[in-house]
Every structure is written in C-alpha cells, then in structure tokens.
Residue frames as a rotation matrix with the C-alpha (Angstrom) as fourth column:
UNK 1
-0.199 0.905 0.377 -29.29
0.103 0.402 -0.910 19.75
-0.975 -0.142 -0.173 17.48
UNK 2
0.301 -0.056 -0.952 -29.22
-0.927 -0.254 -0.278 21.69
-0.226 0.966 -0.128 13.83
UNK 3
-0.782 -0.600 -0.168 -26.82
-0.617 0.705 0.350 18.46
-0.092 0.377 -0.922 12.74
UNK 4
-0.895 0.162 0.416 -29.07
0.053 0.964 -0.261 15.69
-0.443 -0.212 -0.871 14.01
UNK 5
-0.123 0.992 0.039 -31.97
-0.026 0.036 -0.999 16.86
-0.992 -0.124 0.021 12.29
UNK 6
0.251 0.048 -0.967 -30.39
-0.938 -0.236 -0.255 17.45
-0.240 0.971 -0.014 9.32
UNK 7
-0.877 -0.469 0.099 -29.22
-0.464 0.883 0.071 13.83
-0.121 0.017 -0.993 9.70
UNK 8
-0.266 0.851 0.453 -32.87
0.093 0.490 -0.867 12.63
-0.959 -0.189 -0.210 10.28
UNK 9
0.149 0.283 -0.947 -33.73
-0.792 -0.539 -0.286 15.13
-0.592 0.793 0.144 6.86
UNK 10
0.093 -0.305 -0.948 -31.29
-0.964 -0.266 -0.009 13.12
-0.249 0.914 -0.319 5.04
UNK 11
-0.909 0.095 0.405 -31.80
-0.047 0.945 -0.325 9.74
-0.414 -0.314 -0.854 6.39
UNK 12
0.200 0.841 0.502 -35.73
0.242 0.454 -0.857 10.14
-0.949 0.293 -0.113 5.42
UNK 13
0.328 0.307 -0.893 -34.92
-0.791 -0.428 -0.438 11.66
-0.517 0.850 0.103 2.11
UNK 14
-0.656 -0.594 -0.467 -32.46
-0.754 0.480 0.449 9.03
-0.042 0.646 -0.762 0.95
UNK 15
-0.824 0.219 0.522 -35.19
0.065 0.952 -0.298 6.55
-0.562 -0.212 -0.799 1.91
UNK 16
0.009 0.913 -0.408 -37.75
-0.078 -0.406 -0.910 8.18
-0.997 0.040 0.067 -0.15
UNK 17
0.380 -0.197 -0.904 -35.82
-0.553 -0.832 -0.051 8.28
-0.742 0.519 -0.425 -3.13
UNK 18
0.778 -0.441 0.447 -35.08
0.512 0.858 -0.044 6.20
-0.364 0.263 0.894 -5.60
UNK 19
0.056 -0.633 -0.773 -31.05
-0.457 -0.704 0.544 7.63
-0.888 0.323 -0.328 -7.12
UNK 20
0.940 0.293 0.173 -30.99
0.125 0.175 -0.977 7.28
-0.316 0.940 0.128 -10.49
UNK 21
0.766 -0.636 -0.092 -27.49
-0.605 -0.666 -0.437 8.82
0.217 0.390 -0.895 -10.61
UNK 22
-0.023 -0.445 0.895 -26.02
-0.750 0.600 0.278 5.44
-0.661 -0.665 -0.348 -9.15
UNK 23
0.220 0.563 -0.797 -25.58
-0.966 0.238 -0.098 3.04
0.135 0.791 0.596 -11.68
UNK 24
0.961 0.256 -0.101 -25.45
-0.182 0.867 0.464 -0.28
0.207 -0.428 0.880 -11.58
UNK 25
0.449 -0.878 -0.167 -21.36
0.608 0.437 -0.663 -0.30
0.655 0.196 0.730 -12.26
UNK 26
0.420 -0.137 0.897 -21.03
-0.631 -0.755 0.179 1.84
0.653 -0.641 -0.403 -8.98
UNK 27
-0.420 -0.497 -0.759 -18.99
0.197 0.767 -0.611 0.58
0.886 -0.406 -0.225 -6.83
UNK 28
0.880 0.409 -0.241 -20.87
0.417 -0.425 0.804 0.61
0.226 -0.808 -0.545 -2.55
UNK 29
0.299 -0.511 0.806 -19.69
-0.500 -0.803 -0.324 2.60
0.813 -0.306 -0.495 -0.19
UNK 30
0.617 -0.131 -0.776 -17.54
0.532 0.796 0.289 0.64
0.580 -0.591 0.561 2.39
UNK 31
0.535 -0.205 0.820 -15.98
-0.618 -0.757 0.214 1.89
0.576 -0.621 -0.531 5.63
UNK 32
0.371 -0.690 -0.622 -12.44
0.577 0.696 -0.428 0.51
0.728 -0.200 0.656 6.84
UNK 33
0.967 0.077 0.242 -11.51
-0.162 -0.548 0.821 1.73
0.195 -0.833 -0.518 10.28
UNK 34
0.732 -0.640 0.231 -8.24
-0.681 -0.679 0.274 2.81
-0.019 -0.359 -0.933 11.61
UNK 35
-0.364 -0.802 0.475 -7.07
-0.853 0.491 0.175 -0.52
-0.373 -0.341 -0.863 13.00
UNK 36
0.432 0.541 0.722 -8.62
-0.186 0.836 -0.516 -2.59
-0.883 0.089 0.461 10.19
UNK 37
0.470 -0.531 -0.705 -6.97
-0.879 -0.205 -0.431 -4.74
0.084 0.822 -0.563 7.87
UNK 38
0.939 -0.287 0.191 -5.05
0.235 0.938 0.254 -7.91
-0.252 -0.194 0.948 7.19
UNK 39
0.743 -0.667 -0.048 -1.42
-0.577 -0.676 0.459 -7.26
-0.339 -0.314 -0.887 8.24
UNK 40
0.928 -0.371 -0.044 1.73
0.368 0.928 -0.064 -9.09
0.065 0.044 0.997 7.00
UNK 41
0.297 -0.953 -0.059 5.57
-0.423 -0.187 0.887 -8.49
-0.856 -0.239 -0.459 7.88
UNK 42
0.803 -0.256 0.539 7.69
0.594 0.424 -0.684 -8.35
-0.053 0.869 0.492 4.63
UNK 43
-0.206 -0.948 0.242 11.47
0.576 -0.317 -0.754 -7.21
0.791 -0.016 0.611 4.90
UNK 44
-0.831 -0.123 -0.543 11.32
0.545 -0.382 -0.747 -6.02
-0.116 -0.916 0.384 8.36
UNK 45
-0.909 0.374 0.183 7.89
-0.261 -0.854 0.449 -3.65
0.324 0.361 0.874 7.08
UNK 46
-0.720 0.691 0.063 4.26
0.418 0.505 -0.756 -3.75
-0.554 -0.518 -0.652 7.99
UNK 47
-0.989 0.090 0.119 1.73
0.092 -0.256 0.962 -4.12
0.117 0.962 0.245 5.26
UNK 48
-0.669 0.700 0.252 -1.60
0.151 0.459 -0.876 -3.68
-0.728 -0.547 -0.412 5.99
UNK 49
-0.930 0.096 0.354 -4.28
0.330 -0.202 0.922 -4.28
0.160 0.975 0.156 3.41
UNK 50
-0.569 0.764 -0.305 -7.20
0.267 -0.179 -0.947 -2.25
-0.778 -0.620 -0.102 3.20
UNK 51
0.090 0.614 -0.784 -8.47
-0.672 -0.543 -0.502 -2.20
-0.735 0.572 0.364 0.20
UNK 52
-0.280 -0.442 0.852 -8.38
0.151 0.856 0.494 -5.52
-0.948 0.267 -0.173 -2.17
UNK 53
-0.936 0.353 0.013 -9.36
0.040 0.071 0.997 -6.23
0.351 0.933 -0.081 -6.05
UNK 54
-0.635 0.759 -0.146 -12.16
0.759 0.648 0.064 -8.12
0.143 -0.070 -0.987 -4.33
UNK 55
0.016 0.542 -0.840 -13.72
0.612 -0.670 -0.421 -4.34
-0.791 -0.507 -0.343 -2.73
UNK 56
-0.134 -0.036 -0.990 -13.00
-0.233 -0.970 0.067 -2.51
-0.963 0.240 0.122 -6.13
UNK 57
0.587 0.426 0.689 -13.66
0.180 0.761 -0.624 -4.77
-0.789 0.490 0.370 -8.48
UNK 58
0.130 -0.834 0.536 -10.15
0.920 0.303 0.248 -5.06
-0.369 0.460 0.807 -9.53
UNK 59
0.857 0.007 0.515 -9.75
0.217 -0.912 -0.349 -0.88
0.467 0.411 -0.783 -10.29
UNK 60
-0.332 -0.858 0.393 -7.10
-0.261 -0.317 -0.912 -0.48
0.906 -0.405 -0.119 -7.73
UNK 61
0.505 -0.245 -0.828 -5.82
0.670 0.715 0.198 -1.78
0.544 -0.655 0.525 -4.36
UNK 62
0.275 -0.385 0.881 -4.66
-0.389 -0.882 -0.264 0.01
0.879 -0.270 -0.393 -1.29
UNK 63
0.532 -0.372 -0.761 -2.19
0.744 0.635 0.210 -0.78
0.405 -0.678 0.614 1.67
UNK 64
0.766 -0.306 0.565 -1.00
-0.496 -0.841 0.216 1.27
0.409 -0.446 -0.796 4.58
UNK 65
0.108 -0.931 -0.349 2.76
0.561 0.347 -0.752 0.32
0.821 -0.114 0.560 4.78
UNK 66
0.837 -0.503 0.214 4.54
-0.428 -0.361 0.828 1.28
-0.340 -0.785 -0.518 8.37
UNK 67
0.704 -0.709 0.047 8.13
0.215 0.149 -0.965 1.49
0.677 0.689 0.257 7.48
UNK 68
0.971 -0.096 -0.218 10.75
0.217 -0.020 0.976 1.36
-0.098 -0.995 0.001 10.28
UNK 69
0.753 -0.507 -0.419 13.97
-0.609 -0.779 -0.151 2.77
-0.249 0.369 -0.895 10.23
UNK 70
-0.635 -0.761 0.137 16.59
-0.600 0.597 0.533 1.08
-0.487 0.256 -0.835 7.86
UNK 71
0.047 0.834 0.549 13.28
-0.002 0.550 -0.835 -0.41
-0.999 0.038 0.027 6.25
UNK 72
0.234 0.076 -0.969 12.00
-0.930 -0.273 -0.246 -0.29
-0.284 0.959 0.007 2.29
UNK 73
0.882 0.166 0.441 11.76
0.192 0.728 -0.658 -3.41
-0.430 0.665 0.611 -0.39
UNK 74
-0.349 -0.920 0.180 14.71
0.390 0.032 0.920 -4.09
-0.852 0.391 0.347 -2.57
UNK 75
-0.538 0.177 -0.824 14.72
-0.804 -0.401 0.439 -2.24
-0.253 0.899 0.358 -6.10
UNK 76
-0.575 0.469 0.670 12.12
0.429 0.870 -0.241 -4.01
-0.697 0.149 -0.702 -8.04
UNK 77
-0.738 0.596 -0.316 9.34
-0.672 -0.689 0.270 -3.17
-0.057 0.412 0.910 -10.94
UNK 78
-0.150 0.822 0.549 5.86
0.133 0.567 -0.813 -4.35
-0.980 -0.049 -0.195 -11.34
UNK 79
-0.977 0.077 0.199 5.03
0.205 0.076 0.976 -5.29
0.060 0.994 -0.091 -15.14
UNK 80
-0.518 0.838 0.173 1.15
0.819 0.427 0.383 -4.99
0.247 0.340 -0.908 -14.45
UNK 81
0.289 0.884 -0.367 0.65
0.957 -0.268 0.108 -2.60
-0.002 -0.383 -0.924 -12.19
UNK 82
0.087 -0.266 0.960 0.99
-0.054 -0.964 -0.262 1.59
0.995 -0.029 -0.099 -11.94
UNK 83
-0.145 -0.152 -0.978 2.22
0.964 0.200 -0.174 2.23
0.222 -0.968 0.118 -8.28
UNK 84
0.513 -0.239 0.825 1.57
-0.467 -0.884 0.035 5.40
0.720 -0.403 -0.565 -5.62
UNK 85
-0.281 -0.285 -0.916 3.19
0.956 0.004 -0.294 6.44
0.087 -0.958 0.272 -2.63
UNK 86
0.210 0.386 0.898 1.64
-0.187 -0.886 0.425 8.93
0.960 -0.257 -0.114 -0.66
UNK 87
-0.740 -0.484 -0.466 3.63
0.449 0.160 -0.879 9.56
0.500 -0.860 0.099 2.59
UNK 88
0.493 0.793 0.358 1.64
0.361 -0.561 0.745 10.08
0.792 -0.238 -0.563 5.90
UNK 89
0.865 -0.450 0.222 4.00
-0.402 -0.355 0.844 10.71
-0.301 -0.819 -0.488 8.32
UNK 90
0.449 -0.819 0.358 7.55
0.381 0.538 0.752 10.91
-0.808 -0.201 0.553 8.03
UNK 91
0.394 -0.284 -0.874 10.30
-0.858 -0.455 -0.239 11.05
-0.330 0.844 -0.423 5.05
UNK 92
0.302 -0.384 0.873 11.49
0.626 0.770 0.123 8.19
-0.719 0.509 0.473 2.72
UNK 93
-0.408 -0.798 -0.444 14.34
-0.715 -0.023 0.698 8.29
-0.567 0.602 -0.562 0.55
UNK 94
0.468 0.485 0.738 13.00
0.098 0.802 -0.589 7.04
-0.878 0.348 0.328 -3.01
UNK 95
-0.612 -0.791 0.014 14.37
-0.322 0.265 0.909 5.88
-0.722 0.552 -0.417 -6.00
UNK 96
0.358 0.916 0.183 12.16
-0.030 0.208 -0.978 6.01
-0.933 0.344 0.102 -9.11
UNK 97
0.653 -0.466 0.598 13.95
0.584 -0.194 -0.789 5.23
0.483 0.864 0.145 -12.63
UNK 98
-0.150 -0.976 0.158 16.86
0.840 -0.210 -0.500 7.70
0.521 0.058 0.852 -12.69
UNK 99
0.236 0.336 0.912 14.81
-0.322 -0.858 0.399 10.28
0.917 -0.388 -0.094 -10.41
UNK 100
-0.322 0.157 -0.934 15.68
0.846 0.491 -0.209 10.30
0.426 -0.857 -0.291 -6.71
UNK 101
-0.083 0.874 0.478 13.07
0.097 -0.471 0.877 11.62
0.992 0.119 -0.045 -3.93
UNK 102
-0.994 -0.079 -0.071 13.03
0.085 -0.184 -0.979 13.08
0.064 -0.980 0.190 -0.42
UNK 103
-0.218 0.931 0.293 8.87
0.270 -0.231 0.935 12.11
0.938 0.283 -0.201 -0.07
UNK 104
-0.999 0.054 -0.005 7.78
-0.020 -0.457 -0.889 13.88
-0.051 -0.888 0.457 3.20
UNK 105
-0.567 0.824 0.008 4.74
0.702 0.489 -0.517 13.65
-0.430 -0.288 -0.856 4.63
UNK 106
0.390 0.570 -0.723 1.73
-0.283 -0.673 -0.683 15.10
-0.876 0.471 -0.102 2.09
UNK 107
-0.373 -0.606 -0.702 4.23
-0.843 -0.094 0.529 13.95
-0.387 0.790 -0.476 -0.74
UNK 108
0.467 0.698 0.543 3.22
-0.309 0.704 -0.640 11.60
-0.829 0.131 0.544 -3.61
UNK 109
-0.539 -0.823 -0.180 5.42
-0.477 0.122 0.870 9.78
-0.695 0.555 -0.458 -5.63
UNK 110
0.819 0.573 0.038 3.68
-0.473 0.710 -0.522 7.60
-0.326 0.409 0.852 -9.06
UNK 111
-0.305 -0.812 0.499 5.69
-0.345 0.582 0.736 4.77
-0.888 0.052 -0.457 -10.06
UNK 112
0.044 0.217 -0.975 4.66
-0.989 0.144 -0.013 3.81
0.138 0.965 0.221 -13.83
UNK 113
0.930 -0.026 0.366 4.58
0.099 0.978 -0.181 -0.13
-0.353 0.205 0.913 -14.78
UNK 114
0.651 -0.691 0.314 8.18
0.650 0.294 -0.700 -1.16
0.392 0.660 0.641 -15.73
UNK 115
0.489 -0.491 0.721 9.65
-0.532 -0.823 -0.200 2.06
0.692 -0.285 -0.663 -13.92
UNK 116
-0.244 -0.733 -0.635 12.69
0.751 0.271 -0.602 0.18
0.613 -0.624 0.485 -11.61
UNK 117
0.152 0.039 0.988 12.17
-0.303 -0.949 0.084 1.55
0.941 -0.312 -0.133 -7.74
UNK 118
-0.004 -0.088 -0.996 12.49
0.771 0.635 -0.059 0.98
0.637 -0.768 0.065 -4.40
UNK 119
0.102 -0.121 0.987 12.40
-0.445 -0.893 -0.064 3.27
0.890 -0.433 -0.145 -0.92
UNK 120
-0.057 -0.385 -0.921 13.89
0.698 0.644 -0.313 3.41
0.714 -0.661 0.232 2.11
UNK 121
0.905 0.426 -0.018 13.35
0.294 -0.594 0.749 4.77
0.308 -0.683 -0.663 5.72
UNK 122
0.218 -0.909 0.355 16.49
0.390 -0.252 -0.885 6.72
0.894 0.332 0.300 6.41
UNK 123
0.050 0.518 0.854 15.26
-0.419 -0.765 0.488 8.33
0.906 -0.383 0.179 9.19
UNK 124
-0.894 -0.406 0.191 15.03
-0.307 0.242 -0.920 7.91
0.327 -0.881 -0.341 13.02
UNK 125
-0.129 0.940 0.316 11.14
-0.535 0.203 -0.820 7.38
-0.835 -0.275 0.477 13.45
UNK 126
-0.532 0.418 0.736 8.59
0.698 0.709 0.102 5.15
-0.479 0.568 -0.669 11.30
UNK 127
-0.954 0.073 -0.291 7.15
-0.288 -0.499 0.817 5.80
-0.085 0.864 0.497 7.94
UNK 128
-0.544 0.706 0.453 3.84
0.269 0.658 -0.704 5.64
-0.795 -0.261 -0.548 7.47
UNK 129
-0.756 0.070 -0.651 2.78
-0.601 -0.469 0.647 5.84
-0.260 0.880 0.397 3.77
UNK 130
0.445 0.827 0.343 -0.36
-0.220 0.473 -0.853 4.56
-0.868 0.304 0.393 1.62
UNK 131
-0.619 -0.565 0.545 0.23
0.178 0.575 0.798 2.19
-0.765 0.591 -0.256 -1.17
UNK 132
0.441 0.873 -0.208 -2.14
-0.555 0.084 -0.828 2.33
-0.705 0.481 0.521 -4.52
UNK 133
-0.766 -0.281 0.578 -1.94
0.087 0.846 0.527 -0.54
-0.636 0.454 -0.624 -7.04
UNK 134
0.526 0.790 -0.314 -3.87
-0.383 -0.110 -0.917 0.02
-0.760 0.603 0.245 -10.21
UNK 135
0.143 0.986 0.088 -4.93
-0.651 0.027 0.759 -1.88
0.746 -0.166 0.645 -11.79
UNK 136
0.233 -0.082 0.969 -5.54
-0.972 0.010 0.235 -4.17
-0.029 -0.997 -0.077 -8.47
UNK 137
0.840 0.048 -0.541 -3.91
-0.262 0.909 -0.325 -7.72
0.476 0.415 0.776 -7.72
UNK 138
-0.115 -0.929 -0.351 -0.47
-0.097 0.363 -0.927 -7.13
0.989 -0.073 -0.132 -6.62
UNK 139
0.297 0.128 0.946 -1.91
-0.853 -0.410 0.323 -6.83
0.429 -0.903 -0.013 -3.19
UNK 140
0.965 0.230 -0.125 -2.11
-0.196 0.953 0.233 -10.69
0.173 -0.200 0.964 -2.98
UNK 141
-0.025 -0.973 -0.227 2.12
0.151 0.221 -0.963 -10.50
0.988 -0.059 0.141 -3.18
UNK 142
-0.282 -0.668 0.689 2.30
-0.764 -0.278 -0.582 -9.16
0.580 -0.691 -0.432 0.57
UNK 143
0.697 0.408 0.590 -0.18
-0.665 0.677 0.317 -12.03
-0.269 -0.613 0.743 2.02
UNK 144
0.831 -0.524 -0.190 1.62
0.510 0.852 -0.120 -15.26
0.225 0.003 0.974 0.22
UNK 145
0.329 -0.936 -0.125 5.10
0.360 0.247 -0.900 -13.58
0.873 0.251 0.418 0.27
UNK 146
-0.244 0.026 0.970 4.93
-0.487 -0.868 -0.099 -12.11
0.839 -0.496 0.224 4.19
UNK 147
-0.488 0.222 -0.844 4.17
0.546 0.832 -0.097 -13.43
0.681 -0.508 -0.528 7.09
UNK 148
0.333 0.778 -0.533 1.27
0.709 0.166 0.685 -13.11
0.622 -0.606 -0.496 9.49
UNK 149
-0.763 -0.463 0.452 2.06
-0.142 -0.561 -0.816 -9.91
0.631 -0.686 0.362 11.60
UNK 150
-0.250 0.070 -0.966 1.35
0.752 0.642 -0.149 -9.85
0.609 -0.764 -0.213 15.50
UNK 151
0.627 0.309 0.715 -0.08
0.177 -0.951 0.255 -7.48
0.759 -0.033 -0.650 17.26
UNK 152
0.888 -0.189 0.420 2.45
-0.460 -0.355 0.814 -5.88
-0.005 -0.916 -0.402 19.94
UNK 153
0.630 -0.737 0.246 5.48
0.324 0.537 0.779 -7.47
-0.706 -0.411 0.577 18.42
UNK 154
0.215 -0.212 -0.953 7.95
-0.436 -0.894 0.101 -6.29
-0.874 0.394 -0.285 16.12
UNK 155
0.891 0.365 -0.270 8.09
-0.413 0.402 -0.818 -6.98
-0.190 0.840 0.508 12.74
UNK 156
0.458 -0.865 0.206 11.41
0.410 0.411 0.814 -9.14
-0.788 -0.288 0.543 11.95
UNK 157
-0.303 -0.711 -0.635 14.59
-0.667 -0.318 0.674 -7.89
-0.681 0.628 -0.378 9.98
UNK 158
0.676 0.318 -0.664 14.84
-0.735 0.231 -0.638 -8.64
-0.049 0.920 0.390 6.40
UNK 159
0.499 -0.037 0.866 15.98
-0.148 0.981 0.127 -11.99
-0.854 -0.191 0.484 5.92
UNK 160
-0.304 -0.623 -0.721 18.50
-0.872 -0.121 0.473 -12.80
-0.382 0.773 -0.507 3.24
UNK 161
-0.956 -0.264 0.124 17.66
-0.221 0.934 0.281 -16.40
-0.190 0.242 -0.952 3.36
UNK 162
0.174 0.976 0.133 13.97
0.467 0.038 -0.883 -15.74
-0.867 0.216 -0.449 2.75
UNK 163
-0.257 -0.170 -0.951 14.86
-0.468 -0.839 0.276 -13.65
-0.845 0.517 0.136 0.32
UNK 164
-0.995 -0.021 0.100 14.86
0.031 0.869 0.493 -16.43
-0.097 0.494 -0.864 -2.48
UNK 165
-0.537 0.803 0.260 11.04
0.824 0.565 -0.045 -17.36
-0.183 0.190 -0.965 -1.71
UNK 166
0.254 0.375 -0.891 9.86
0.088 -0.927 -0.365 -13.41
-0.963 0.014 -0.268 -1.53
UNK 167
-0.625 -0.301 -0.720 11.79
-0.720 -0.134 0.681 -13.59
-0.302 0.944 -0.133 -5.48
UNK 168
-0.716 0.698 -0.002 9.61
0.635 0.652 0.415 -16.94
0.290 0.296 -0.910 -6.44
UNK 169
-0.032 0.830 -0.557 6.49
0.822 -0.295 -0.488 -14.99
-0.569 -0.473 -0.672 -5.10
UNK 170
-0.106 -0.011 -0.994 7.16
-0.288 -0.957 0.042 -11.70
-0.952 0.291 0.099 -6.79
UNK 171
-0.831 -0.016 -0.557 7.33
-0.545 -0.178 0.819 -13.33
-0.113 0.984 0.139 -10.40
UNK 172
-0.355 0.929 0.107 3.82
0.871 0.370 -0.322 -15.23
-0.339 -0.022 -0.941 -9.62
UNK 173
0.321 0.753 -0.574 2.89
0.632 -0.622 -0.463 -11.68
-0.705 -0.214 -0.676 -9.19
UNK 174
0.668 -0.192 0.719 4.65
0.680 -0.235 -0.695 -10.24
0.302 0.953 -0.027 -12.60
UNK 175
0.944 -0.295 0.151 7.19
-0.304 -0.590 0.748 -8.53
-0.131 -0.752 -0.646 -10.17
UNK 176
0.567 -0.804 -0.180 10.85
0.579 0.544 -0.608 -8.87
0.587 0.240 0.773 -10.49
UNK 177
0.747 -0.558 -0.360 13.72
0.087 -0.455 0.886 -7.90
-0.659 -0.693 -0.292 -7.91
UNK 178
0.545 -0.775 0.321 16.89
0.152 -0.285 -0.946 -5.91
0.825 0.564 -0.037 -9.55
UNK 179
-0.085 -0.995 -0.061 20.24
0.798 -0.031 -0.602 -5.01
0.596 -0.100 0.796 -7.80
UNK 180
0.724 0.307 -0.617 19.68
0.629 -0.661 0.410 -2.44
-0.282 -0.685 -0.672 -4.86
UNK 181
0.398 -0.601 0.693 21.54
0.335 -0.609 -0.720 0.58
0.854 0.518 -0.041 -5.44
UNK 182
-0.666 -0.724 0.182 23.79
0.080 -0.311 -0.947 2.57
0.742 -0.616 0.265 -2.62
UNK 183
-0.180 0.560 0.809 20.31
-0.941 -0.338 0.025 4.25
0.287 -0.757 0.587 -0.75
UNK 184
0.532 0.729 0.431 19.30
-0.778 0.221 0.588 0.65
0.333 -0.648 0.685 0.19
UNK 185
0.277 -0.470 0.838 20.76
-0.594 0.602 0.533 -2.41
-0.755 -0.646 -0.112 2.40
UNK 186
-0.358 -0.508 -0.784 22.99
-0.927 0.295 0.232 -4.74
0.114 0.809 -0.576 0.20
C-alpha cells in the first residue's frame, strides 16, 4: 500500500510541476518491451531493432542480436560509426583489430570507427548480445540488407550467393567486408 501511494504522491506532484531541469533538447522517455522490435535475419543471425536514429535523434542506435551457433558477420569495419557489444547471455569469440576476445555474458567489447572486426558464436547455445551504433544510422543496414524474420521459424544459414547484395548494402551504409580470418566460416 506504502508503494501505491507514493505512486499517487508522485503522479500528483509531477502534475503540479512545471520541470525546468528538462530542456527542450531532452530526448522523451520511451518504453520498448521485451518482444518489441523490427526483426530481420542476416547471415543465419537475428537482428532486432529497438532503438533507431529516428527515437534518439540520431545519438545512437540499439539492436538485440540473437546469435546461433556457428553464427557472427564476416570481418568488416564501419567508417561512420563507433560500435558496442555487450553480451547478455552466452560467450562469443571476437576479433577486434589485432585484439582477440572471449566476451561472456556482462562483457563489453567497443569497436572504434575503422577498427576491422567481426564475432562468432562458437558455442553450443545462442548468443544474445546488445548492439550500440553511435553515432546512429547503421541500423538501417540490417532492414535493407536482411530479410523479414518470422516468428517460430529459424533464421536461414548464411548464404554465399547473397553475400554479393549484403556487400552492395554495406557500402550504401559506409561499411566494407574484409577477408574472414581462421575464428570465422570461410
């Protein structure tokens, strides 16, 4: 009962009030539930996007990747953008410039602009890891270069012959694929 009144407290206060400490270049407060999100299948992965330019006014961009085993993008760098990974469950085998990384869940990898990387799910179970893009934009690569994911089906294997249009798509997005090294599928 204590809770709900303080809920009532703070429900009449905020309406009383005018915040001054909110300025005008504040971003709102938005609330993105569990299973929300526009999903797309890219190499055999699931991208879901939950956070666009359009919701941060272009500060940074977030996507909860599900990574299946034998998963992970080919080596690549992004000219525009600074990258995280922040594993939630699981371990991925990354490759950052000349650093390699066992990221376990709680772990957080940054990826500079220009910094050659790539990760892969080594492992017997799915990865489940949050993406940040800053600044935001590159999100738009997993919709055009991905396809529509299904609910209750698996995502298909990576696709050599698709491969090609996922490279045209990646330099729209200042993105460039490089030579996989040993940790990931040839």
């Amino acid at each position: 009962m204590q809770g709900a009144s303080l809920s009532y407290a703070t429900e009449d206060w905020l309406m009383n009030k005018e915040l001054p400490h909110i300025h005008q270049d504040s971003l709102p407060a938005k609330f993105i539930g569990a299973i929300d999100g526009k999903s797309s299948w890219l190499h055999g992965d699931t991208y879901t996007l939950k956070l666009s330019q359009a919701d941060t006014r272009g500060r940074f961009s977030l996507i909860e990747a599900t990574v299946p085993p034998g998963g992970g993008p080919p080596m690549h760098i992004h000219k525009n953008e600074d990258e995280i990974f922040y594993v939630l469950q699981g371990e991925l085998d990354v490759i950052a410039g000349s650093e390699q990384y066992k990221a376990r869940s709680g772990d957080l990898v940054l990826i500079p602009k220009n910094v050659p990387h790539c990760f892969r799910n080594n492992g017997l179970h799915a990865v489940k890891q949050l993406l940040i893009f800053t600044p935001a934009g590159f999100e738009e690569f997993f919709e055009e270069a991905g396809t529509p994911a299904s609910p209750g089906v698996a995502p298909p294997a990576f696709d050599p012959d698709n491969n090609q249009r996922v490279i045209d798509v990646g330099i729209k997005y200042h993105a460039e694929q490089l030579p996989n090294p040993d940790l990931l599928r040839t």
